[in-house]
C-alpha positions as CSV (number, residue, x, y, z in Angstrom):
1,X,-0.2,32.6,-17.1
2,X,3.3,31.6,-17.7
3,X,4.5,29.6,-20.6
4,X,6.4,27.3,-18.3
5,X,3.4,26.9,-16.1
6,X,1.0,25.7,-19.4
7,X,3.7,23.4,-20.2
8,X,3.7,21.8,-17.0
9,X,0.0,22.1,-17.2
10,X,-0.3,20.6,-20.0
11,X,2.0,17.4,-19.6
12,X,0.2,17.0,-16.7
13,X,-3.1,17.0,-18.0
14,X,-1.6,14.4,-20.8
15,X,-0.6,12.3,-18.4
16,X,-3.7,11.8,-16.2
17,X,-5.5,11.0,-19.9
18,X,-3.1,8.6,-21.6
19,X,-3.3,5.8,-18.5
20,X,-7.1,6.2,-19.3
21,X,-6.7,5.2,-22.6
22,X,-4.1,2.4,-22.1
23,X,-7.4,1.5,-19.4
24,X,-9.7,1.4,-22.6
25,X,-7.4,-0.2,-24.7
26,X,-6.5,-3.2,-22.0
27,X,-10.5,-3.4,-21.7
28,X,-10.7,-3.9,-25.3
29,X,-8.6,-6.7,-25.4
30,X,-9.7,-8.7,-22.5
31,X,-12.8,-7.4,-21.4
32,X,-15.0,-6.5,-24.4
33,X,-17.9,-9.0,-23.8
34,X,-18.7,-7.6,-20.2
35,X,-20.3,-4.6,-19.0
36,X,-17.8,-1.9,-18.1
37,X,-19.1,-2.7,-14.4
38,X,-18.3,-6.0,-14.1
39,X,-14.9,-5.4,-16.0
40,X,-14.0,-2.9,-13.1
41,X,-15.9,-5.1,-10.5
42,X,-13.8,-8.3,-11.5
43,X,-10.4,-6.2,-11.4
44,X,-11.5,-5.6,-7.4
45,X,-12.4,-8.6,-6.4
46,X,-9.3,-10.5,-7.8
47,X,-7.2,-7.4,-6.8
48,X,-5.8,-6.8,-10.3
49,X,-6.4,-3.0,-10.2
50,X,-3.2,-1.6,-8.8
51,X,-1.4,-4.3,-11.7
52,X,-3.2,-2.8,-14.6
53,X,-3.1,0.3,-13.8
54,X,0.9,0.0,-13.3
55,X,0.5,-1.3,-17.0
56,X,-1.6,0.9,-17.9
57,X,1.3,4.0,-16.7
58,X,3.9,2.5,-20.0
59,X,2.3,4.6,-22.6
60,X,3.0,7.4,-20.0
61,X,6.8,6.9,-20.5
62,X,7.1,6.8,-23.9
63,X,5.3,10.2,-23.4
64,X,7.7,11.6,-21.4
65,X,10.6,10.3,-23.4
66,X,8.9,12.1,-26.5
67,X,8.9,15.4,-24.8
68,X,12.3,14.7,-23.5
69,X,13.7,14.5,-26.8
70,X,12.3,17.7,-28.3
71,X,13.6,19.7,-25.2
72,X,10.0,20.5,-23.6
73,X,11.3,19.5,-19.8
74,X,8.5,21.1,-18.3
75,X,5.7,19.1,-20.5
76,X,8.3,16.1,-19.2
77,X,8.2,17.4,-15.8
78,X,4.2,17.6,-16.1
79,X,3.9,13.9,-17.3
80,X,6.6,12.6,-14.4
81,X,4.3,14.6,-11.6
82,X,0.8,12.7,-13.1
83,X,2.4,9.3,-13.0
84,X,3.5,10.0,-9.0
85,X,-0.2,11.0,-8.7
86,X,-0.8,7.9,-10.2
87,X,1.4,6.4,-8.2
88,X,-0.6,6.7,-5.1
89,X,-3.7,5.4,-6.9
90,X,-1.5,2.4,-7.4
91,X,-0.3,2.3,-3.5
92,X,-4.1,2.7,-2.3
93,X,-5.3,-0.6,-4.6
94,X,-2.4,-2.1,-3.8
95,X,-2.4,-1.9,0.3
96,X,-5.6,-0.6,1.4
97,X,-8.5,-1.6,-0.7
């Protein structure tokens, strides 16, 4: 496979994983004395889901702007493409659920 496409790969992958922790983290916080089903049950009814999950996308930037400053543009690349994924996640909690 091609070193470019593994970077790409890779910041990709990152960046589909770190929103899942900033997801953990926020549930931490706020959350811990519910069940993990009402926590995501709660976020659905009161239509908080697209808003924390927009949150949850900042760790994803300071990603980006790590790889950014150590030249690895595709890993940067990678991470950008995941938070556009993301992105629609966002637009479907957002307008149509």
């Amino acid at each position: 496979m091609n070193k470019d496409l593994k970077n790409l790969i890779t910041g990709t992958a990152l960046g589909f994983f770190v929103p899942f922790v900033g997801l953990a983290v926020f549930y931490f916080i706020k959350f811990s004395s519910h069940s993990l089903g009402e926590y995501v049950s709660t976020m659905n009814s009161h239509h908080l889901m697209a808003p924390v999950i927009s949150v949850s996308l900042v760790p994803n930037i300071l990603l980006f702007f790590f790889y950014l400053n150590r030249n690895k543009f595709k890993q940067g690349q990678g991470v950008i493409l995941s938070m556009l994924i993301w992105g629609v996640a966002v637009v479907y909690f957002k307008f149509l659920a």
